[in-house]
N, C-alpha and C positions, 0 to 999 in steps of 0.2 A: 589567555582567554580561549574555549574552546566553541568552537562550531560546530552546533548541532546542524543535521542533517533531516529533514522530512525525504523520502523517497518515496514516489506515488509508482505506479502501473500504466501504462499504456498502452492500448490497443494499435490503434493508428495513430496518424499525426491531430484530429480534432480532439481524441480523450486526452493525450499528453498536454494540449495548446488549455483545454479545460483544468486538468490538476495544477497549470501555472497559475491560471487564474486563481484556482481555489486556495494557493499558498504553501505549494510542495517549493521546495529549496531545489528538486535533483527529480528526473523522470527518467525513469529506463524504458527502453522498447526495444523490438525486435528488431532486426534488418531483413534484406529477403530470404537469407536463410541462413544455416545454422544457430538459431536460436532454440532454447528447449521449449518454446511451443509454438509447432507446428502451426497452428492455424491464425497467429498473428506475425506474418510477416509485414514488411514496407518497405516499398520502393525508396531507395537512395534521394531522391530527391524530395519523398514526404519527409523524410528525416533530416535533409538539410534544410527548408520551410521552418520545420519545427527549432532548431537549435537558433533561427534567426528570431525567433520569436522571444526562445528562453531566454536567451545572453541579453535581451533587452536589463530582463532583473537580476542578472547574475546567476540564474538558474542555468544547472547542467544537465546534460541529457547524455547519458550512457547507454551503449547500442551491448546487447547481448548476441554473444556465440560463441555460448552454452555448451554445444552438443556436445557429445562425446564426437571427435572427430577423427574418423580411415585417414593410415597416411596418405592413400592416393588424392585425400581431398583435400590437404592443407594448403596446394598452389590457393587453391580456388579461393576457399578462405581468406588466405595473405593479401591476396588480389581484391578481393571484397572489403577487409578492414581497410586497406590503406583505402578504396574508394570514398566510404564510410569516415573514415578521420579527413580527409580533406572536406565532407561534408560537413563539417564543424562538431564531429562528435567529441565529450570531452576525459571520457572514458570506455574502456570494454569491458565486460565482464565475462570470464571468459572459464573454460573448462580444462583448456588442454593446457598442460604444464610446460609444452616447447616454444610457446606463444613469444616468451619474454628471448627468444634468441633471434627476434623480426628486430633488427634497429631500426629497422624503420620505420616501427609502431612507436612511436612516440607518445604517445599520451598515455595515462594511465592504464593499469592492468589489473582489475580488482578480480581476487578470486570467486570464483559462482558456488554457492551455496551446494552444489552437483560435485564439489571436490572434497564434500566429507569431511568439514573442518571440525573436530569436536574434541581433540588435544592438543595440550601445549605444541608435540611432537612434532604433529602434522601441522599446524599451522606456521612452526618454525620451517620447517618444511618450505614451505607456501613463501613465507616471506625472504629467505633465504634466498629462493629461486627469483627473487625480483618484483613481487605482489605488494603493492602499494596499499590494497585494503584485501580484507578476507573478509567473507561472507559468509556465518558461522552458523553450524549448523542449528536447525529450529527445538531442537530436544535437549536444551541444556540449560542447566541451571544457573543461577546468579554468582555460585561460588566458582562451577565450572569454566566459566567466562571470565573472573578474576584472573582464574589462573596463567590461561590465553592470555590477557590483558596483561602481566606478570613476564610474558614469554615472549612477546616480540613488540617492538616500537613500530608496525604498520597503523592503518588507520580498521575498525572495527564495526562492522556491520551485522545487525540484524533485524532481524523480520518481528514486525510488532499486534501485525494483524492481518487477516486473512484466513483462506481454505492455509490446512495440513494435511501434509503428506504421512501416510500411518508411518513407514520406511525411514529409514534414513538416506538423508537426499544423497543422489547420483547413486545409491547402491540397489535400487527396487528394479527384480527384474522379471515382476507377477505380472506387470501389461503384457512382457513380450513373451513370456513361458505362456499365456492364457489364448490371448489374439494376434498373436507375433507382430503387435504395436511397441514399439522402446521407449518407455521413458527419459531412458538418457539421450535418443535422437528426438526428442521435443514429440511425440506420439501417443503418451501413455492414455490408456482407456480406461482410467479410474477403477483399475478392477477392485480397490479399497472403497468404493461406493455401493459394490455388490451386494448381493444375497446369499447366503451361505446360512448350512446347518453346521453345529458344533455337535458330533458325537467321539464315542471313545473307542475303546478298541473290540469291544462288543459289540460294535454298532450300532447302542443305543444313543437314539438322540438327546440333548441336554438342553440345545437351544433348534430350534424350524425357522429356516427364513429368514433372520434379522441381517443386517450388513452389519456384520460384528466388528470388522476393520475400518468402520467409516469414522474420524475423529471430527468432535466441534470443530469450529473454527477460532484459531487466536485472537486475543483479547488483550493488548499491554498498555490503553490509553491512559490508564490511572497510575503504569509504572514505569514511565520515562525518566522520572528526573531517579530509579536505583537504577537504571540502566546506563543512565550518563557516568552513574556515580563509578559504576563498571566498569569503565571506559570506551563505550558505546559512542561514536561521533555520530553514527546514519542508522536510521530507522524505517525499517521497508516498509510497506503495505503491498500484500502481493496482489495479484489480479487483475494480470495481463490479456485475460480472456473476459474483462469483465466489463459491463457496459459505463456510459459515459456517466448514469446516476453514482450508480454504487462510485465510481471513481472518489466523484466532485463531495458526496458525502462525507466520506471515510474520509479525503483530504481533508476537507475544514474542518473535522473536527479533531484530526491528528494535530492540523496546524493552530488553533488553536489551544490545544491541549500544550505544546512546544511555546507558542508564549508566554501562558502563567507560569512554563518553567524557567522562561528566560527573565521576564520581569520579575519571579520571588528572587532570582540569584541573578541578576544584572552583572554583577563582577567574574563570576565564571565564565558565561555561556552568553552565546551570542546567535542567531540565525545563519548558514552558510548563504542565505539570499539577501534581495533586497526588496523591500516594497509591501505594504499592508495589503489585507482585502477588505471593500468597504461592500455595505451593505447587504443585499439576497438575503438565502435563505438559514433556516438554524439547522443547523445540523442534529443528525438522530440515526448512528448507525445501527439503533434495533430497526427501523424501518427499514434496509437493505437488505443484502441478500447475505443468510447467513445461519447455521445451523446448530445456532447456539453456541454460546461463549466459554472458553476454556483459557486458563495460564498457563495452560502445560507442567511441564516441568519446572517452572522459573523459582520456585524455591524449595527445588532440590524433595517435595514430597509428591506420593503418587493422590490423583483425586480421579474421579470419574469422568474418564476424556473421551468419553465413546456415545457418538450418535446413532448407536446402531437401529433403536428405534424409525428415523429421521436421518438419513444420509444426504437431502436436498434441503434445501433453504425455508426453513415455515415461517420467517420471519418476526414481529412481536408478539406475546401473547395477550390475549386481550380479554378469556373468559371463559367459561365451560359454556357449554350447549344445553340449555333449560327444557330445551322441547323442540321436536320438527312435527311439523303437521303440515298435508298435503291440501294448499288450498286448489289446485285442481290436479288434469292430467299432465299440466306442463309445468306444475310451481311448485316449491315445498315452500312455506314460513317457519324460519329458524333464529327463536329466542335467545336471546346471549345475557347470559348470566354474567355480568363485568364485571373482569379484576379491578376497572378503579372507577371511581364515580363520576369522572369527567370524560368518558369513555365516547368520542362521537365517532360512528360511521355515515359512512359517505357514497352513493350509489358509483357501481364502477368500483370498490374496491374489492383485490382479491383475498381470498381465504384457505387457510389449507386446517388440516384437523389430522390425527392419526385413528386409523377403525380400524383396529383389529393390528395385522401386519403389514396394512396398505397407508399409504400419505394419498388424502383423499383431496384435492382442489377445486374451487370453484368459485365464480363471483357475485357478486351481490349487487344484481340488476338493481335495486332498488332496498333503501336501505331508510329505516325512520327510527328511531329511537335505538333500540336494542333489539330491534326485528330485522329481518334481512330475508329478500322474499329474491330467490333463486331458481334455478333447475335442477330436479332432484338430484342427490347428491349421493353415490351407493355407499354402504356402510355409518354413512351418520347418522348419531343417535344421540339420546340425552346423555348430559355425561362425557361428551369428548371434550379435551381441549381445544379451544378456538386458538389460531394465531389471525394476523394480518399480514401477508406478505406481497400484498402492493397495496399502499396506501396511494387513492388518485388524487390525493389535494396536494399530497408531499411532491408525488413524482412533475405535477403542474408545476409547482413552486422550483423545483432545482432545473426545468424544463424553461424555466421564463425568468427566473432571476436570481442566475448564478453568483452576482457579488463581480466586483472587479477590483482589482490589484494595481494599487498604483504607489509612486514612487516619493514620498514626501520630500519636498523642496522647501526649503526656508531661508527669504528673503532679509538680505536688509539693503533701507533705502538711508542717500545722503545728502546731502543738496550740496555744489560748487560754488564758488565763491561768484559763479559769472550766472549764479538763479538755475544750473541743469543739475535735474534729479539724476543721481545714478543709484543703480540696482546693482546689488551683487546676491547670486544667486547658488544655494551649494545643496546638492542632493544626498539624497540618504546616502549614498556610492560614494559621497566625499569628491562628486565635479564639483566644479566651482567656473560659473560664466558670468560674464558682467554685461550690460548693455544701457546706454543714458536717455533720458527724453529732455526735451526744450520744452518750457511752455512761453506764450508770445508774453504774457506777461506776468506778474506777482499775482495770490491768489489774494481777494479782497474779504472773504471768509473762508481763513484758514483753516477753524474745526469743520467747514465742511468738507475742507479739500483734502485734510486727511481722512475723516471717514471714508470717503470716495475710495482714495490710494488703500484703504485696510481695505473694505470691500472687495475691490475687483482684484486686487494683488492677493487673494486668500482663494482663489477657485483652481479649478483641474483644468488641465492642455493637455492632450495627448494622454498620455500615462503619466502623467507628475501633478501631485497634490500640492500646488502653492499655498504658503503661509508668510504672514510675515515673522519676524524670528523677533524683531524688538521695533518698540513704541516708531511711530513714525517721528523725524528726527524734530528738534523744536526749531523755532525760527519760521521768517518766509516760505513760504512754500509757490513754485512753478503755478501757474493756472491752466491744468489739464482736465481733458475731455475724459468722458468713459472707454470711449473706443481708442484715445492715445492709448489710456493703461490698460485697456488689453490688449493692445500691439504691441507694448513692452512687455508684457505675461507671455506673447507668443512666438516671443524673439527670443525671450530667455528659455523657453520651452526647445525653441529650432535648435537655440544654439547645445543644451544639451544633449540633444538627439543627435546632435553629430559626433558626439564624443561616445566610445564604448563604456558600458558599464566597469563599472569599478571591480569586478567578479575578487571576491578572498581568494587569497590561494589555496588551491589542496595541495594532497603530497602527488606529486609526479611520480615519473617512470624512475623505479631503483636499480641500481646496479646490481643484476641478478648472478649467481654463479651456477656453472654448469652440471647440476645435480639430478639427479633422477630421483622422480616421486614415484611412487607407486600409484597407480590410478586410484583403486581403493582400496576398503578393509574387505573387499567381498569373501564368505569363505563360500566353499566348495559344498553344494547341495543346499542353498539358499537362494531363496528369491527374495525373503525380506528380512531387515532386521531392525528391533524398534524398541526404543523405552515402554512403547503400550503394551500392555498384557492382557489378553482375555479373559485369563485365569482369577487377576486381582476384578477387574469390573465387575463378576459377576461374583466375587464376594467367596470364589474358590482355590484362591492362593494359600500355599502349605505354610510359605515362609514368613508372611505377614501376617496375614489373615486366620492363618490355625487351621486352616480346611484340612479334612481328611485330604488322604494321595488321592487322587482322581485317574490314575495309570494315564498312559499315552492319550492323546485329544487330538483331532484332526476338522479341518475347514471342509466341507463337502461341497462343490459348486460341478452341476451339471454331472454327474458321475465321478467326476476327479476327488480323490482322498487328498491333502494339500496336508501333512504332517507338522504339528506345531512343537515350536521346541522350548525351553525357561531354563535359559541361564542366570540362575538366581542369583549368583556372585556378583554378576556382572546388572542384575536387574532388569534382563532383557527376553522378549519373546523373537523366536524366530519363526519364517514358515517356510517348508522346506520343499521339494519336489518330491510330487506322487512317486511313490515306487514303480507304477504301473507306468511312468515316464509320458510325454508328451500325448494328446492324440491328435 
């Protein structure tokens, strides 16, 4: 049977403590440094907190460092992981290929998505070298991943949802060629969120202003169980920089979506944790942050994966603009033509719209029907798309009642020959604790004394959800109190809690051989290289599309000429460095 894997994001140790609640199996986070981003470190000791938390349900927490690492800095490093692994981390994911020659990293080594995994080659590579899982690159397709899966017996990760990166990961080196920010040292400035003109070699422009390099974000909740079919064990959600909603969102409804694939196929596939989530709120990752949905590549054909319009988050769409009218010097009222009929807003929600070449924001102090009465708004007009990208009833709702995770326990009860009940007690993790009650005497109605014993022997302690597993036993029954049988629910509870969870095994650390990888495929006069084309999006590709030659094309940003390059063979655009070099 195989274990599926949910992998959530975490900022610090409350967003990670939150996606266990919501039903992630595995959370990665940063340490205090060398992670690829920058701006979410944590202290050793939020991350040892946290793995006390996780290993309650069998959840793992894997500490990233990512970076690309100078040999002067590898002590530091070494010295840092091993702190790190005694903090109960239960994996690294890690960048540098010399990692696997530390013996005394012991726990897993999974390669970082930053190592360019995207053939058989290189991933044999990877695994070879002693990588326990690979983290495979975001731009590949469903055959391509076969093949990978075909080519090494490690375990197989990929990213399901979240921001993309235009580049191929670990090779983009347009942040540090633009604002001498590195990508590969966790720094990068999204310069693929920019604004850029497209002209050619005449200088004429073809596109003004769009962020022609900015891609949707991934979308693969409807295709997990061909992913599994893949060989897929772990399934990412990126966004590590991203706040506690969007987390707890995007968890439940990963985790959930991983259920109905574990109950249609119950004999394959199994969860790599332990423990449900009961209650909160319903998940709706159009409500978060997020800039329109894309499959990428995942079967193997090109579609339109460019938000160059919209390179920040509009959220759901909800309607065109009917009308703005100024009801004074400080209000406009803006009619919404709704995409659906049950459309309510809510005062307090935010709004974004595109005008022109600008993403225009604003809220809706006051909000009745299909009217939305704000502060003027520049460029809105009849006619724009409306999104919602803060809903304030949703954000209340995952703000006040996130659901909680608890661990099913099922009871069975016995009676002794000498009238004492005993309880045997075994949790989803396969503990198993026993503990007996006296009562002073036989109970004189016995269908009530078993209601009683169903009732209170069926509620939560701590994190475990009590049930009874079968009929309460027939015969006499002890004459117990309410509060005896929840001294016994709470003894059976203690005594669980002293036992560690029952965590599945992953694969461990491999016996690596001492082989040198190459860092990457970079070549020489590239800053990027990417499955996305600019040429096909806009409907001007020679080889697919029939477009007349369009001669040489170039990104124009701030003065700089950024040369684009179509390797058709290979189905790839590159962007290369201005001629006019650095300024």
């Amino acid at each position: 049977m195989k274990e599926l894997e949910l992998l959530a994001p975490a900022r610090n140790r409350d967003i990670g403590i939150a996606a266990v609640d919501c039903g992630a199996d595995a959370v990665y986070i940063g340490g205090p440094d060398f992670g690829a981003r920058k701006a979410a470190g944590n202290a050793v000791g939020d991350i040892a907190r946290l793995c006390d938390y996780a290993h309650r349900y069998g959840v793992r927490i894997f500490v990233t460092v990512n970076n690309l690492v100078f040999p002067e800095e590898r002590d530091a490093l070494h010295r840092l992981m091993l702190e790190v692994q005694q903090a109960g981390a239960d994996a690294f994911i890690v960048r540098d290929a010399a990692i696997p020659d530390w013996e005394d990293i012991t726990v897993p080594l999974h390669a970082s998505t930053q190592c360019a995994i995207r053939t058989p080659e290189r991933a044999q590579a990877y695994a070879v070298r002693g990588f326990s899982r690979l983290v495979l690159e975001r731009q590949l397709s469903l055959a391509e991943i076969r093949r990978i899966r075909a080519a090494v017996d490690c375990e197989l990760e990929v990213f399901v949802h979240g921001a993309l990166c235009t580049g191929y990961s670990g090779e983009c080196y347009l942040s540090e060629y633009i604002g001498g920010r590195s990508a590969n040292r966790g720094d990068c400035m999204q310069a693929c969120r920019s604004r850029y003109d497209l002209v050619d070699a005449a200088g004429n422009v073809l596109v003004r202003d769009k962020a022609l390099l900015s891609l949707k974000d991934l979308n693969l909740i409807d295709r997990l169980g061909e992913l599994a079919e893949a060989g897929i064990v772990s399934f990412k959600i990126e966004g590590r920089l991203k706040n506690a909603s969007y987390v707890k969102n995007t968890v439940r409804a990963y985790s959930e979506a991983l259920d109905r694939l574990v109950a249609a196929r119950p004999a394959e596939y199994r969860r790599a944790s332990f423990g449900r989530v009961e209650g909160g709120f319903v998940p709706a990752p159009d409500k978060t942050f997020n800039r329109g949905y894309t499959s990428l590549y995942l079967d193997g054909e090109r579609g339109r994966w460019s938000s160059m319009d919209a390179p920040k988050s509009m959220g759901e769409y909800i309607g065109t603009v009917r009308e703005v009218r100024p009801r004074d010097a400080r209000t406009v009222e803006i009619t919404v033509a709704p995409a659906a009929p049950d459309l309510v807003l809510r005062n307090g929600d935010g709004f974004s719209a595109i005008a022109g070449n600008a993403i225009v924001g604003f809220r809706g102090d006051i909000c009745r029907g299909n009217v939305i009465l704000a502060k003027p708004v520049s460029g809105l007009k009849k006619g724009c798309k409306l999104y919602r990208n803060a809903d304030s009833a949703f954000e209340k709702e995952l703000e006040g009642a996130a659901g909680r995770r608890v661990i099913p326990v099922a009871v069975r009860l016995s009676v002794r020959g000498d009238g004492v009940l005993a309880a045997e007690a075994r949790s989803g993790d396969g503990r198993t604790v026993s503990a007996v009650l006296a009562g002073a005497e036989p109970a004189r109605d016995r269908a009530r004394m078993a209601s009683l014993l169903e009732s209170q022997l069926s509620k939560h302690y701590l994190h475990y959800a009590f049930r009874l597993d079968a009929p309460v036993p027939e015969g006499p029954l002890p004459l117990l109190g309410a509060a005896q049988i929840n001294g016994l629910r709470r003894e059976l509870g203690d005594r669980l809690e002293s036992m560690p969870c029952k965590t599945l095994p992953m694969t461990g650390r491999m016996n690596g051989q001492n082989e040198r990888i190459d860092e990457d495929g970079h070549r020489e006069g590239e800053l990027m290289r990417s499955k996305y084309c600019i040429r096909y999006e806009l409907g001007l590709c020679p080889s697919r599309q029939g477009a007349a030659p369009t001669g040489p094309l170039f990104l124009v940003n701030n003065g700089r000429r950024f040369p684009l390059g179509f390797d058709c063979g290979a189905c790839e655009m590159t962007v290369g460095i201005p001629a006019e070099g650095p300024r």
